[in-house]
Phi, psi and omega in degrees: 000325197276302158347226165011312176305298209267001177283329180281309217267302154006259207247151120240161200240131163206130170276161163268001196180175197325137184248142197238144179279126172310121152337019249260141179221131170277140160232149187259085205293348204258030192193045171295161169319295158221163174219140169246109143209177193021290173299346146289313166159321182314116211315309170217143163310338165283098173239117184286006184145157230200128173215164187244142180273148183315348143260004145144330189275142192283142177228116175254139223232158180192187164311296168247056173108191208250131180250134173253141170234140210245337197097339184236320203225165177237159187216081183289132161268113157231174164344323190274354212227015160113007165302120150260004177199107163323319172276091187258141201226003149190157176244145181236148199258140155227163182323317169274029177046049158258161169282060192298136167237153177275136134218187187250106170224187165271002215223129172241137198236167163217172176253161198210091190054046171083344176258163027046104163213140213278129190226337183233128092222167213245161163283325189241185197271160167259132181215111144311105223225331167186145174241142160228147195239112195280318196188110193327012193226344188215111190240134167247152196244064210255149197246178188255002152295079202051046181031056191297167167253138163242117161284129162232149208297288203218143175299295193332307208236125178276133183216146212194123181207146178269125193238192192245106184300340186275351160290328177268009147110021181256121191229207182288109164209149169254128183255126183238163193287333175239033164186140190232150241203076198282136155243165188263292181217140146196259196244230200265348208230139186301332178248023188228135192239140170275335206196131150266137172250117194243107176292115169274106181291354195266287181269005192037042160296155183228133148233152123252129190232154195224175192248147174271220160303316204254062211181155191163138199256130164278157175310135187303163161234183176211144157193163169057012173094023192202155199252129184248103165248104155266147188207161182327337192224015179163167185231137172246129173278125183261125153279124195327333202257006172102355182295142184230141162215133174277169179203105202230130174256128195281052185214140187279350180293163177260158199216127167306215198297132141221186209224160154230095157335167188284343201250036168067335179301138178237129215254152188208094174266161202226175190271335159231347183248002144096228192226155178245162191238108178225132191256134227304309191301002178276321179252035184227153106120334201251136119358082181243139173237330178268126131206127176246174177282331178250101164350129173327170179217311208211124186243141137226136198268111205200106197023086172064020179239122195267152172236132181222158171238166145253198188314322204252034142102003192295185341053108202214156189228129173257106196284110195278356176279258194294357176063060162210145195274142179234130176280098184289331186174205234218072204209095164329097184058066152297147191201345173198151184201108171206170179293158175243228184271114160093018163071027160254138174243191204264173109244110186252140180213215227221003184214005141130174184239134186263198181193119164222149168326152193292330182292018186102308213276327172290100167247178182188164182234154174242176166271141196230354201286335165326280187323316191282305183331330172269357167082037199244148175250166155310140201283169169249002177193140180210135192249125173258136217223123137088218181276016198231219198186115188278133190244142157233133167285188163314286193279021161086013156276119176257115194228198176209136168291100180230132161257111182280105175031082179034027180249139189286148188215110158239166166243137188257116193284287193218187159222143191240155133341279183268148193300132193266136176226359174202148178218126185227145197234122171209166224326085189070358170275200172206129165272104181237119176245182192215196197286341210246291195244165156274068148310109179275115166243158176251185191274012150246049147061023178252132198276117187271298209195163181243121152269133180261122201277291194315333225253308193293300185236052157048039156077011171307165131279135194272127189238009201152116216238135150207141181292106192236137158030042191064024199244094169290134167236150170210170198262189155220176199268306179234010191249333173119196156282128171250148143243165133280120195215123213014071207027056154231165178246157188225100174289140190234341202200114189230137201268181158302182172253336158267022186254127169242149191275115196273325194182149164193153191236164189255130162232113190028271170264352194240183168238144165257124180239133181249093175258205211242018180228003191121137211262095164294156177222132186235168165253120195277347192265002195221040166081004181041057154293164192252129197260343173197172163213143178281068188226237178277001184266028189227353176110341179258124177300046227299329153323342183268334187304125210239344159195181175201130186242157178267159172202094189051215202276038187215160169257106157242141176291155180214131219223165184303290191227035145228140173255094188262149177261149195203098138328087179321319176285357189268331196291127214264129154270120192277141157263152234202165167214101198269136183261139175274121170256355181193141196222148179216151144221142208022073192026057160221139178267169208217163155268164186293327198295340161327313200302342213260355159216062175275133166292135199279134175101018182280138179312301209198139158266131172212139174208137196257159173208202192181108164332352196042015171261105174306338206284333189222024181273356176274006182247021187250145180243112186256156176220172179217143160208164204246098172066035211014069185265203182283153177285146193227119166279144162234141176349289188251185182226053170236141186242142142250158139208146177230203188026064164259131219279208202255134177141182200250133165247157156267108224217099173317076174276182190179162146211147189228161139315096196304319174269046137228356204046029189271139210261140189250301136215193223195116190223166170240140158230135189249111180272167163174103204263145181284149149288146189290165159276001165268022168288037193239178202296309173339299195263340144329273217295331192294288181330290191294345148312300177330303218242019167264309195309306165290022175247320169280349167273318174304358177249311172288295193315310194291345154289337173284340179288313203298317179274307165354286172328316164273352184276295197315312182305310180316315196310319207288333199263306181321296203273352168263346166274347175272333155300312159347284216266026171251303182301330180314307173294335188285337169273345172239082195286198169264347186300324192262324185296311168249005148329278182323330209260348196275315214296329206264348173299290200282315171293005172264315171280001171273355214010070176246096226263308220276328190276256209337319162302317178290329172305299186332328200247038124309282132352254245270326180288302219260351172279310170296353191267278177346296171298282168324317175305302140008309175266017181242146162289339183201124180242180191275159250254296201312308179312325187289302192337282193336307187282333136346268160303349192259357217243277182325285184310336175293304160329314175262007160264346161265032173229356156086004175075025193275016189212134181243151200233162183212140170235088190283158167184123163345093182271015138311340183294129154261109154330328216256346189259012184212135208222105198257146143354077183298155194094330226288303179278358179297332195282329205285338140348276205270001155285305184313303172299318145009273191253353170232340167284330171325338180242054208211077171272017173185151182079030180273158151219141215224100201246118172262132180222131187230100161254187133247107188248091160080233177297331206274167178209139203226097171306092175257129168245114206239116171243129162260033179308210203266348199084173182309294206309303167317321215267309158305311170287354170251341158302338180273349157285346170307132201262354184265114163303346188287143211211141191231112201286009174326299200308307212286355167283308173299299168328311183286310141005307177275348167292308160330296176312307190274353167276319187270332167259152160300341194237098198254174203221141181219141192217176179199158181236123152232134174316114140015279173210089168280359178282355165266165187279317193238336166243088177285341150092163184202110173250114169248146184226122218218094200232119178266110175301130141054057172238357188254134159307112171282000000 
């Protein structure tokens, strides 16, 4: 119906003398190919039409100005790059590959190498509707004011004069070099026509095509040998030999200007949506049979029969001998399909699982209650073997299937570890592979051997298996092709890290392998080079492919909503031209012959380049190298270099298919940078004078730094020994000093003469140990102990034994070899006795914890005093002014430490126990970075 609508709203054809027959092709725009806008690059979403230049590149035209596309980048023209008007509403192409452009100014410009130059102007506005170009030397210009003419005389001198077209025989019509195009009336717009009478001058043919009501042809163009009439709603192409081919677009919005490009592609520019790419060989040659309302989803191929479902669960069987579709049924949450017994397949869903015959029409439901008693699943893959069918479920049982009077009858072989994803049967073995390994059975199901798959393919998932020439080959998800080969596995064939492999077959002498990037054919005998591919240059989306199977001498595909048939051997192998589309040098353009005297000291070169074929520039890689060094990918498909020293390169360019590597073309260029000309003895010498003088001032400065340096390291040295001799005091405060001395007071009047000697000479141990320690910057861990333990000990004989103390330490630890601040940890000591065990008069402990964690080493000191907080409040009732600045000495100390050392130190303070009421205890954590020596 939709047919028929638009072949009557369209076109009609009629000839005056012999008639050759129209082409008519429905395209489908609401499912392109590629869509280009904004978000791309493309100037605007309105683009009113779109031509191609005699090298390849598309100039799409809009509201707001001119987009040049490359296949990869868009280059946009607006007002800043030399429009007197942004609203370009057509471009005309001429023989010497300018751009002419139409807008309604006073100015007539073309484009030229990129540039924009003013070639016209009027006092008035001008709006231009077709030039013909009679002769590379003679151009007409016809506007849409009482159809004035601008002759313009000679390319060389641009010169321009306004005639009267109807003295040089001209009338309504646009002249083309082989066919001129009269219109009669037209439409609602200065540039919109109802009906063309179209004249072959070669063959003096008449065609006519007319519009209906709702309809209207925009002014014809001409490139690339072929004359292009567009209209709102489809497009005809004129071919030199007078051939018309139509294209009627299935969509009720209406569409500006389109083209057909030299690569079959049809560019549809729209009104809002920016340009749709839809490509030709999708209606010319291929086989399209499905469209349903819900798209293919899941395809399976099962003895010559393909079966695919969509989204809501149909089912459907496709006979590829008569190409006719059968809806088998209905089946909610499909989730498998295989074969089974009796030239039957299986279906498990989600409402339960049937069998039905591969034609469809014979459904059944089976008994399963054996199978379930075992605690069995449905299978998930099923092979068929001897008289019965080797099966694995979900849960990873690998068994064999015999049905008996509509009854399920197994054997459970093995159950694997890891999830089983493929099962094969080839010269007398059985393959069961998984996520991890290779199982090898012999045909009694006795297990030969294992291989281990991660090590082998990086962790790859194996995703497809075939028996090749007594060889198992199997495919992977990102890793390529493997064979076994006396149980190893071997790559034979390696992808991109995003190309996953779907399936692959033996098609007479080659195998077809089909991934998410496009259906290769290698030749197994040559090293599995890749000999053609099936991908966006044949017009098929390869993402889109929902499977692809052998059938006799064709492959078919099964696309969301077409089923194609292809002859593998039809398939053209293409050839490509890779084009420099743009060359700078310090952002100015150059030419290639440039390349052959760059002036020495130029920042950069950069050069782009492209096939200028849309069907593949998103599967393309450019590459590059200098003097056939290693090949370099590049991002994009612009090269810059720059700092190239002075002397001649070669400089190697390529594109290849990034995800197969298959070389596509290839150029060469010869750089060759001048030597500067201050390359003389003079300036030689003027240089070396320069640079004994800059050498002898940077060597007295660096003498000046060098002492700088050293003034500071003094200052710095000054000032960590006068902290030295602060924390010293602050560790033999006056506070500790007359404790000791009140303590040694009292065992003499109590005349307890023998304690009082032994503090004294304890006392007297540990004021030498403390002064010796005092004069090293840094002594070893065992030495702190020592001055430690002997500090502790003194304490708890003046404390009357009320507190005990324990000192663990990590016996990872070398003590003699780790070199800590001496002093460093006494104030944090003798505060825990001090301010917390000091109100404690029995049951205190006193915990030094020494770890090592990698390099750190982690110092804990634990009191089960009174805590900080307590500790504090009560000092402030306290009657004594003497006060001990340890922290706050230490604190600076430690600044000091972390400005000046590599091994730097942190420390934290917290309660203990905050679940006690009244003695919460004070935990300090004490950690020296990277202090321990591995």
């Amino acid at each position: 119906m939709r047919y028929s609508i638009f072949c009557s709203l369209f076109i009609i054809c009629s000839l005056n003398s012999f008639i050759k027959s129209q082409s008519i092709i429905n395209v489908d725009i609401n499912h392109p190919f590629q869509t280009y806008t904004i978000k791309d690059g493309l100037i605007s979403n309105n683009i009113y039409g779109v031509i191609q230049d005699q090298r390849g590149f598309l100039y799409f035209y809009s509201d707001k100005g001119i987009s040049r596309f490359d296949g990869h980048h868009f280059i946009n023209f607006t007002l800043k790059n030399g429009l007197t008007s942004q609203n370009v509403w057509l471009l005309t192409l001429d023989s010497k590959n300018r751009i002419w452009i139409h807008s309604h100014d006073k100015f007539l410009h073309y484009l030229e190498n990129d540039s924009i130059i003013n070639a016209y102007s009027s006092s008035k506005q001008l709006s231009i509707i077709h030039i013909i170009e009679k002769s590379p030397k003679e151009m007409f210009f016809i506007a849409t004011q009482n159809e004035e003419l601008l002759n313009h005389i000679t390319s060389d001198s641009m010169h321009f004069e306004i005639v009267n077209p109807n003295k040089l025989g001209f009338t309504h019509e646009f002249l083309f070099p082989n066919f001129s195009l009269k219109y009669n009336k037209k439409a609602k717009s200065e540039t919109s026509y109802k009906d063309f009478e179209i004249k072959s001058h070669k063959k003096e043919q008449i065609k006519t095509l007319s519009c209906s009501k709702n309809e209207s042809f925009y002014s014809p163009i001409s490139f690339n040998n072929y004359v292009f009439c567009s209209s709102n709603h489809g497009l005809i192409v004129i071919d030199t030999n007078f051939i018309t081919k139509s294209y009627i677009y299935n969509s009720k919005n209406e569409v500006n200007r389109s083209i057909l490009d030299i690569n079959k592609n049809i560019w549809v520019c729209t009104k809002e949506e920016g340009v749709y790419v839809i490509n030709e060989n999708n209606y010319n040659g291929i086989i399209s049979l499905l469209k349903n309302e819900f798209p293919a989803t899941i395809s399976y191929f099962i003895n010559n029969h393909l079966y695919f479902q969509d989204k809501i669960g149909n089912l459907f069987m496709y006979q590829p001998t008569s190409k006719n579709i059968i809806q088998i049924g209905t089946f909610p949450g499909i989730n498998k399909l295989n074969i089974w017994f009796k030239n039957e397949i299986i279906i498990s869903s989600t409402e339960g699982i049937f069998v039905i015959n591969y034609d469809g029409l014979n459904k059944r439901m089976i008994n399963f209650n054996n199978w379930n008693n075992k605690n069995l699943n449905s299978p998930t893959k099923t092979l068929k073997y001897k008289n019965g069918l080797l099966a694995f479920d979900h849960p990873n049982q690998f068994f064999y299937i015999n049905e008996i009077d509509n009854k399920v009858d197994d054997k459970v072989i093995c159950q694997t570890d890891s999830r089983i994803k493929l099962i094969y049967n080839a010269n007398n073995l059985i393959y069961l592979l998984t996520n991890e390994e290779i199982n090898i059975f012999n045909k009694e199901y006795l297990l030969l051997q294992k291989i281990d798959l991660i090590a082998k393919c990086n962790r790859s998932l194996p995703t497809c298996i075939i028996d090749f020439c007594n060889e198992i080959i199997f495919g992977t998800e990102n890793a390529g092709l493997f064979k076994i080969i006396n149980n190893e596995i071997v790559s034979v064939k390696k992808w991109s890290i995003e190309t996953s492999i779907h399936n692959i077959f033996q098609f007479h002498d080659n195998l077809i392998v089909h991934t998410n990037k496009g259906i290769y054919i290698l030749d197994p005998y040559n090293n599995f080079i890749i000999t053609k591919s099936i991908t966006n240059e044949q017009g098929i989306t390869p993402e889109e492919i929902v499977g692809v199977y052998p059938w006799k001498n064709e492959l078919i595909i099964v696309m969301p909503n077409a089923i194609h048939h292809i002859n593998p051997d039809s398939v053209k192998v293409k050839t490509y031209n890779l084009r420099i589309t743009e060359l700078t040098q310090n952002n100015k353009q150059i030419t290639i012959k440039d390349l052959s005297q760059l002036p020495p000291g130029f920042k950069s070169i950069s050069i782009s380049m492209s096939l200028l074929d849309f069907q593949v520039s998103k599967d393309v890689a450019y590459q590059y190298n200098l003097n056939d060094n290693d090949w370099q990918t590049l991002a994009v498909n612009t090269l810059d270099l720059s700092d190239l020293a002075s002397g001649s390169y070669n400089l190697n360019l390529r594109a290849i298919n990034k995800y197969s590597n298959k070389l596509l073309d290839s150029k060469k260029l010869k750089l060759n940078i001048l030597r500067p000309w201050w390359k003389t003895w003079q300036f030689i010498l003027l240089i070396n004078a320069f640079l004994i003088s800059s050498i002898i001032w940077g060597y007295r400065k660096w003498l000046n730094r060098r002492n700088e340096i050293k003034i500071n390291i003094r200052n710095l040295e000054i000032g960590l020994r006068e902290y030295k001799m602060k924390a010293l005091e602050s560790q033999m405060n006056p506070h500790f000093v007359y404790n000791s001395l009140a303590s040694i007071q009292y065992f003499i009047q109590e005349n307890k003469n023998e304690e009082a000697e032994h503090f004294l000479t304890e006392f007297g141990i540990l004021i030498r140990s403390f002064l010796t320690a005092s004069r090293s910057s840094q002594i070893n861990l065992k030495i702190e102990l020592e001055l430690l333990q002997k500090f502790i000990n003194l304490e708890q004989i003046r404390f009357s034994k009320r507190f005990n103390s324990e000192i663990i330490i990590d016996p990872k630890l070398n003590l003699t070899k780790i070199f800590i601040p001496p002093l460093l940890l006494q104030p944090f000591v003798e505060n825990a006795i001090q301010h917390g065990l000091f109100h404690r008069l029995e049951g205190g402990q006193l915990k030094l914890n020494f770890q090592a964690s990698n390099r750190d080493l982690i110092v804990t000191i634990s009191d089960n005093g009174i805590g900080t907080e307590k500790s504090k409040s009560l000092k402030k009732f306290s009657l004594s002014n003497t006060t001990s600045d340890a922290m706050e000495i230490f604190l600076e100390k430690l600044k000091i430490m972390n400005k000046i050392k590599t091994k730097r130190l942190e420390y934290s303070i917290s309660n203990l126990d905050d679940n006690e009421p009244y003695y919460v205890g004070t935990k300090i954590v004490i950690i020296f970075k990277n202090i321990i020596v591995l």
